[in-house]
ZAMARGU-4260 file (C-alpha; in steps of 0.2 Angstrom, whole numbers, plus 5000, padded with zeros to 4 digits):
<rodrens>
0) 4905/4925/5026 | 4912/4942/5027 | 4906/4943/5045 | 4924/4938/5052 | 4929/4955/5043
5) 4920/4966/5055 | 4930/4978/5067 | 4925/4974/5082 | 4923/4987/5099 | 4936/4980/5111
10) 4939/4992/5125 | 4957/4987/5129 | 4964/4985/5114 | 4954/5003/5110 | 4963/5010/5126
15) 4980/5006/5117 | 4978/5005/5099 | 4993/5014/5089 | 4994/5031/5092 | 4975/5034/5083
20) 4967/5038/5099 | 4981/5050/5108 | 4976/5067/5115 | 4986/5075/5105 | 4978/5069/5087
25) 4960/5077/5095 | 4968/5091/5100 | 4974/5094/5082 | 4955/5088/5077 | 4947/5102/5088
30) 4960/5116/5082 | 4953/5107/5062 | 4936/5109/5067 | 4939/5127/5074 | 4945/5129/5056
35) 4929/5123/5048 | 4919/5132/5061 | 4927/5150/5059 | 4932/5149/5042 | 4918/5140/5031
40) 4919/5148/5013 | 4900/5157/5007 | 4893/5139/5004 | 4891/5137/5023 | 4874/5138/5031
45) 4872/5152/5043 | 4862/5146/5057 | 4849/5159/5067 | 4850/5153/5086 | 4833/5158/5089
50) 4828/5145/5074 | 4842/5134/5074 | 4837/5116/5066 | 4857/5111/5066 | 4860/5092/5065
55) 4862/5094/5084 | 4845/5101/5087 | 4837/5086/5078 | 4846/5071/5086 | 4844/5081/5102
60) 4824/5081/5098 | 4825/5064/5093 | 4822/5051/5107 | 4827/5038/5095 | 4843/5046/5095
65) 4845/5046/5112 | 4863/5037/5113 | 4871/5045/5099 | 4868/5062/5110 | 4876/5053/5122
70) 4888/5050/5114 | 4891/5065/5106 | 4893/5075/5122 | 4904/5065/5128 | 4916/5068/5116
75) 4911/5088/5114 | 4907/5083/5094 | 4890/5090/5099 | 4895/5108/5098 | 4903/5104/5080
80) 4887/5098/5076 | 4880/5115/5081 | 4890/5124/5071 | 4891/5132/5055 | 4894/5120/5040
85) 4888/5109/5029 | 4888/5090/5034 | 4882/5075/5032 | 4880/5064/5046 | 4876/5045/5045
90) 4864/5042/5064 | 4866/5027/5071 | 4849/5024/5079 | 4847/5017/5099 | 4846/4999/5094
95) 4860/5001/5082 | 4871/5007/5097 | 4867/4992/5109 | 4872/4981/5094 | 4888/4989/5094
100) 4892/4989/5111 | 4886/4973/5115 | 4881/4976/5132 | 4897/4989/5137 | 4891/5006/5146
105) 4894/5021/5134 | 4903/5030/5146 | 4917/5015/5148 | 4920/5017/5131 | 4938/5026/5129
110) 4933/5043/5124 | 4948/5043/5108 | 4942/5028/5102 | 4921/5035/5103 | 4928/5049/5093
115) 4935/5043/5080 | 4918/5031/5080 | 4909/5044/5077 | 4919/5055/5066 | 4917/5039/5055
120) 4900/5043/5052 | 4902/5062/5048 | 4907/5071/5031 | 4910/5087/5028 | 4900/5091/5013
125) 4881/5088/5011 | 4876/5074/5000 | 4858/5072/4998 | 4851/5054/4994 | 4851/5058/4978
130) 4868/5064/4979 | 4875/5049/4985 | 4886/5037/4970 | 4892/5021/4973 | 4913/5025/4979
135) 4923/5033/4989 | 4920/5049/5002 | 4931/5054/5015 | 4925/5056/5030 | 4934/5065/5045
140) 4941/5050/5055 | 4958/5049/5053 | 4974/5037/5052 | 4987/5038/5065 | 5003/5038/5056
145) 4997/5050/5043 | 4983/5058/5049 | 4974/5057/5033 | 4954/5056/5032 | 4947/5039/5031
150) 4937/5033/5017 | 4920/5025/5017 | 4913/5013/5004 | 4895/5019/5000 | 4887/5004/4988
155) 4873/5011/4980 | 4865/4997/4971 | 4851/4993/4981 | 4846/5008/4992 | 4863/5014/5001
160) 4874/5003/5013 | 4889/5008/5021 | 4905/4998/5023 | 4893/4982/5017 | 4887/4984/5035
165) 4875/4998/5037 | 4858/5005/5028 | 4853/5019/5026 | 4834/5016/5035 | 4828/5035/5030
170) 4834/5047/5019 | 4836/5067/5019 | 4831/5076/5035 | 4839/5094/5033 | 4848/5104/5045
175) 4853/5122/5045 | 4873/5114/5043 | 4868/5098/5031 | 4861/5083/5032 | 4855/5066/5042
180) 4851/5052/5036 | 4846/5037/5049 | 4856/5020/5046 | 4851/5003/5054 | 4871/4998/5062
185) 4886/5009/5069 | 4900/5010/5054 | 4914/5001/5061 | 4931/5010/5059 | 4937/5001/5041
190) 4950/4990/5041 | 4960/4984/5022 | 4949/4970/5022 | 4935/4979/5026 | 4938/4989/5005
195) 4943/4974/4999 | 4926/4965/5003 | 4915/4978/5000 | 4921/4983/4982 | 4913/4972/4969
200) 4928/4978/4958 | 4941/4968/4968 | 4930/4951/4970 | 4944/4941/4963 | 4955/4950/4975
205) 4945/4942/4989 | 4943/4926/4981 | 4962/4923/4980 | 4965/4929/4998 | 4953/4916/5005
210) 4957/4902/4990 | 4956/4887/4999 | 4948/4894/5014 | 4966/4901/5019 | 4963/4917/5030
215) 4981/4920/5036 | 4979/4937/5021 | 4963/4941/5029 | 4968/4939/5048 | 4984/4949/5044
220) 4975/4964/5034 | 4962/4964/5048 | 4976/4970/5062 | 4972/4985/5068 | 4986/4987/5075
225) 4997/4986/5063 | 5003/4997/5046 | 5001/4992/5028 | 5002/4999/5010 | 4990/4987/4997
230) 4991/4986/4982 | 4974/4980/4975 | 4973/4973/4960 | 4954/4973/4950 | 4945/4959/4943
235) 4950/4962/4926 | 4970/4961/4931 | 4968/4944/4940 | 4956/4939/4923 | 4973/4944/4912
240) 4985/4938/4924 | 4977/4918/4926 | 4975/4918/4906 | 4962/4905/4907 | 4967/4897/4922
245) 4957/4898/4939 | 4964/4901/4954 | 4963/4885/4961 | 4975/4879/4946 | 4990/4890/4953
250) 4999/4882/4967 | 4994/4889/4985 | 5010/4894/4989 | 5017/4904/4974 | 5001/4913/4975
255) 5001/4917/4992 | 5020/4922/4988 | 5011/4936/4973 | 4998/4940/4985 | 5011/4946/4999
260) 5021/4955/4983 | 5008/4968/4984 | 5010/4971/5001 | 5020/4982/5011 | 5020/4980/5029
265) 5023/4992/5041 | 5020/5009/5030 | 5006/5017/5025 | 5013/5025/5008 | 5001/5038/5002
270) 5003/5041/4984 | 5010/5058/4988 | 5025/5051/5000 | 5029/5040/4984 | 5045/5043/4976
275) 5057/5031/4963 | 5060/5020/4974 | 5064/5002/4982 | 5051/4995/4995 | 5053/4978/5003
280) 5036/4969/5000 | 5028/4956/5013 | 5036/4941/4999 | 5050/4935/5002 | 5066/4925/4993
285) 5066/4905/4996 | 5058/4905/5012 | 5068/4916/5021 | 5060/4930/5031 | 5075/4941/5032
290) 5075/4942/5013 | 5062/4950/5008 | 5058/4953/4990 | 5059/4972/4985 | 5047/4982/4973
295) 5052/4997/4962 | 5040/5012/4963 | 5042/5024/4948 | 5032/5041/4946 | 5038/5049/4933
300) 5021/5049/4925 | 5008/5043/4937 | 5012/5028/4952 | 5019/5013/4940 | 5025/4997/4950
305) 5039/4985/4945 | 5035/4993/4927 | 5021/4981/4926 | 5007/4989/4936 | 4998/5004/4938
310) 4989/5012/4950 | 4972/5016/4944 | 4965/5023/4960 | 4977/5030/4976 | 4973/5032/4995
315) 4957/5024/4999 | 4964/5024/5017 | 4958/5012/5031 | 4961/5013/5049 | 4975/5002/5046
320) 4984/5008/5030 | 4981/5013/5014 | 4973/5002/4998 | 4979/5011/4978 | 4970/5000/4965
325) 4982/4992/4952 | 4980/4988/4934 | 4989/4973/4933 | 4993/4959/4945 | 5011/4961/4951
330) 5020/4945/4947 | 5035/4938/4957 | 5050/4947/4951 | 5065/4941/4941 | 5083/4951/4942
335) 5080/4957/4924 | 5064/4966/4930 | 5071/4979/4940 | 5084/4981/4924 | 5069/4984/4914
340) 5059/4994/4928 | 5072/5006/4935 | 5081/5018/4920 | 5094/5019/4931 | 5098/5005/4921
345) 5093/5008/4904 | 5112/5005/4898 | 5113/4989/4905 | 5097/4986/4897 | 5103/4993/4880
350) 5121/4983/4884 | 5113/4964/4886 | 5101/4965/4871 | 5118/4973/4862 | 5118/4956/4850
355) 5107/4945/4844 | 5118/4929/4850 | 5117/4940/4868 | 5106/4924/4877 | 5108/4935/4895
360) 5089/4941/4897 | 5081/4924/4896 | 5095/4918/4905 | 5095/4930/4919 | 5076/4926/4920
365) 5078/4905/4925 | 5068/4901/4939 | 5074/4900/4957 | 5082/4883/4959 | 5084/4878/4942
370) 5103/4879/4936 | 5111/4892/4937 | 5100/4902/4946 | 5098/4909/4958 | 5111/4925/4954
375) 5119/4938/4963 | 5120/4954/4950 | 5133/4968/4949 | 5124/4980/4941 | 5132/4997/4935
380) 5122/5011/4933 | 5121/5023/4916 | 5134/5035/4923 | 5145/5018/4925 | 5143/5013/4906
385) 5147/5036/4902 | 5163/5032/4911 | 5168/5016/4903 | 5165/5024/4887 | 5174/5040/4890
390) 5187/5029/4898 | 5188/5018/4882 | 5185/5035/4871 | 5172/5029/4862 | 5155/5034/4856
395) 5142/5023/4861 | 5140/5004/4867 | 5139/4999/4849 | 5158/5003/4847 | 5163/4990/4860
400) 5167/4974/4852 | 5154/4961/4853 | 5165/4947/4863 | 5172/4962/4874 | 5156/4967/4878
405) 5150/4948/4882 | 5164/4945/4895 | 5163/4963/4903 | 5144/4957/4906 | 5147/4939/4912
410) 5159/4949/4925 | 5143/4957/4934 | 5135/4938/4939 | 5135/4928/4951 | 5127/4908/4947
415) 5120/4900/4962 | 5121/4910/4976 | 5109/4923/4983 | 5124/4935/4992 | 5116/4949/5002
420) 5125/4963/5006 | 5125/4956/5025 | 5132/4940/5016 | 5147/4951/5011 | 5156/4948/5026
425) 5159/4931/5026 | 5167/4931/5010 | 5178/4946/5012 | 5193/4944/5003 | 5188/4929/4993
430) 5190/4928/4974 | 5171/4923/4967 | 5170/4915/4950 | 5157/4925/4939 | 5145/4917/4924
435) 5162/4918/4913 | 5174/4912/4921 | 5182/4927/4927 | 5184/4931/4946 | 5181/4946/4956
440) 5188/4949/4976 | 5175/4954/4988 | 5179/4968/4999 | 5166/4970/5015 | 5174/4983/5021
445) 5167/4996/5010 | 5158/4986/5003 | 5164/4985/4987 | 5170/4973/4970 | 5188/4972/4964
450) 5188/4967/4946 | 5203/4957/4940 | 5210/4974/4935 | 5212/4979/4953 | 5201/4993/4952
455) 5188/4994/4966 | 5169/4996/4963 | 5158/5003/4978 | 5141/4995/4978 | 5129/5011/4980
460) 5115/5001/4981 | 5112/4983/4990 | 5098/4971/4992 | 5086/4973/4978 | 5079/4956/4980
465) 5072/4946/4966 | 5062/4929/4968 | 5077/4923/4959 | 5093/4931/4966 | 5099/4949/4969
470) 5104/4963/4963 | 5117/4977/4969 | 5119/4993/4960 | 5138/4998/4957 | 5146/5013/4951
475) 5158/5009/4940 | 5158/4994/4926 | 5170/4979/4929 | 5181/4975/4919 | 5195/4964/4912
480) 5200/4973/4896
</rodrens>
């Protein structure tokens, strides 16, 4: 069924698609291949041009190979071919190039796109047969945005197919630079779909993309034109996170909201371009498209997700973006996870479990559209709490009275409104009743929070929405004391 998944050569859309196929990214390919020509380390076979045997030499001597040569002159890959190295090369044979071009003249193809075609099929180390694992291995097409290597999905299980779309038909002809071995189809350039179909480890992944036969995830991921970062999780997060329950027991619509919580569209974040961080996912809050639910990325120790998740594997990069495998299913998130994720807030944390009759947590974790959510939070930030203690001249948050504490809290939340920070605007100046009682002014000008004792708080941080509500980070504790 997995069919609908395969890239398919479009000459138009080829002609156009991202920046991929620019001049400029092959010129910076010729100057890296110049690099692997004239400076391979001692590993590199030298090759006698009176006895040459290159990988070249045997597709040029092989009629069967007759349209790859083609091919490869037309880009000028040929002479990379002929050179020092040590490669392996997956050949497409004749028949498996007038599958892929489906009646299209070679030479019509555009010339950016063939490269990277072909690049898909090259890596530069030599892997025998027997070398070959099921996994990962770049290869040396490339990403447009980042320019990183692409990855290949080589399923060793029952002889060796590529991408869940090409075999390996014979095995380990050597050249002077590395290796060939014949495959039966033309590895298309692979898409996110493309891993996430060909991974046994991410079935259940699949299974909730399509549940239902809904294909909107796979349609989307499939866009070659566009950017994502996915976060896949494995079979054995989606086992812990149903508990028992199947798929088809969740409602379609809160899972499709978790599934699009993994998803960050228009990036492709690999794991070193991380930082601690908020993302906007491809979920958003209540239906509405301009609120788009955010994601804390922590790596302090590792790539750790909403404090819920980690990445087990990072970068298997597709022509569309990147996929790092998770841990643990990332479920919709409440205003008390980013409390909990991000130690920006660890003293708030510390201030709202401060008492056992503190109820604020399971509170501040009501689901959207149940009384009294959904919630606009004012949270202050550790240095926030160091002031209002070294304002207050005490030690430590246990030295603030219990009922002080609660009504200092209660003035940081807002019941039943979801006020983003382009919401400000049209309350500027109007007193807002918090969970207490208490009231606050809004000031949109700055923007910032007057608390009832006329001090002003600059929010530093807007927009980190939750599926229940949102939260903005301020810089000093509000107060009524």
């Amino acid at each position: 069924m997995f069919n609908l998944f395969k890239f398919v050569l479009n000459i138009q859309t080829q002609k156009t698609m991202k920046t991929l196929f620019n001049y400029a990214k092959i010129a910076i390919l010729a100057i890296a291949f110049t690099g692997i020509i004239s400076c391979g380390d001692d590993d590199d076979n030298n090759i006698d041009p009176i006895t040459s045997n290159t990988i070249a030499d045997i597709v040029t001597n092989n009629p069967n190979f007759s349209s790859l040569l083609a091919a490869l002159q037309q880009t000028g890959l040929d002479a990379t071919l002929s050179a020092n190295g040590n490669f392996t090369v997956f050949a497409p044979t004749n028949a498996a190039f007038d599958t892929f071009l489906g009646g299209t003249a070679l030479e019509d193809v555009d010339n950016d796109a063939l490269t990277q075609i072909l690049l898909n099929h090259v890596l530069n180390v030599e892997l025998a047969s027997t070398d070959l694992t099921t996994g990962y291995q770049k290869n040396l097409a490339t990403e447009a945005s980042t320019n990183a290597n692409l990855d290949m999905y080589i399923d060793t299980t029952s002889g060796v197919v590529i991408n869940g779309q090409s075999t390996v038909t014979t095995a380990d002809i050597n050249a002077d630079n590395g290796i060939v071995h014949i495959v039966d189809a033309v590895i298309d350039l692979p898409t996110i779909v493309t891993f996430a179909t060909t991974n046994p480890a991410l079935s259940s992944l699949v299974a909730a993309l399509t549940d239902e036969g809904n294909m909107t995830f796979v349609n989307l991921l499939s866009d070659t034109n566009a950017d994502f970062t996915v976060f896949a999780p494995t079979n054995g997060a989606f086992t812990t996170f149903l508990d028992g329950a199947t798929l088809g027991d969740v409602d379609n619509g809160v899972l499709a909201q978790v599934l699009s919580n993994h998803v960050i569209p228009g990036a492709v974040a690999i794991s070193t371009s991380l930082s601690n961080s908020y993302v906007s996912t491809a979920a958003v809050f209540n239906g509405e498209a301009d609120a788009p639910i955010s994601m804390y990325i922590n790596t302090d120790s590792g790539v750790t997700l909403n404090g819920v998740s980690n990445v087990a594997q990072a970068d298997i990069v597709a022509v569309n973006g990147v996929v790092h495998v998770v841990d643990a299913v990332i479920g919709l998130p409440d205003v008390t996870t980013f409390a909990t994720a991000d130690p920006t807030f660890s003293s708030l944390v510390a201030a709202l479990t401060a008492d056992a009759s503190f109820g604020y947590v399971g509170a501040l974790q009501t689901a959207n559209g149940t009384d009294p959510a959904p919630f606009t939070v004012f949270a202050p930030t550790n240095d926030a709490f160091a002031d209002l203690l070294t304002d207050l001249g005490l030690a430590s948050l246990d030295d603030v009275p219990v009922g002080t504490l609660a009504a200092t809290l209660e003035l940081h939340v807002v019941t039943g409104s979801n006020v983003r920070a382009e919401d400000l605007a049209g309350i500027d100046g109007a007193n807002v009743t918090t969970l207490g009682g208490g009231e606050i002014t809004i000031d949109a000008s700055t923007p910032a929070i007057i608390d009832p004792d006329g001090g002003s708080n600059p929010i530093i941080v807007t927009n980190v929405q939750a599926a229940n509500g949102v939260v903005h980070a301020v810089s000093r504790v509000l107060r009524d004391l």
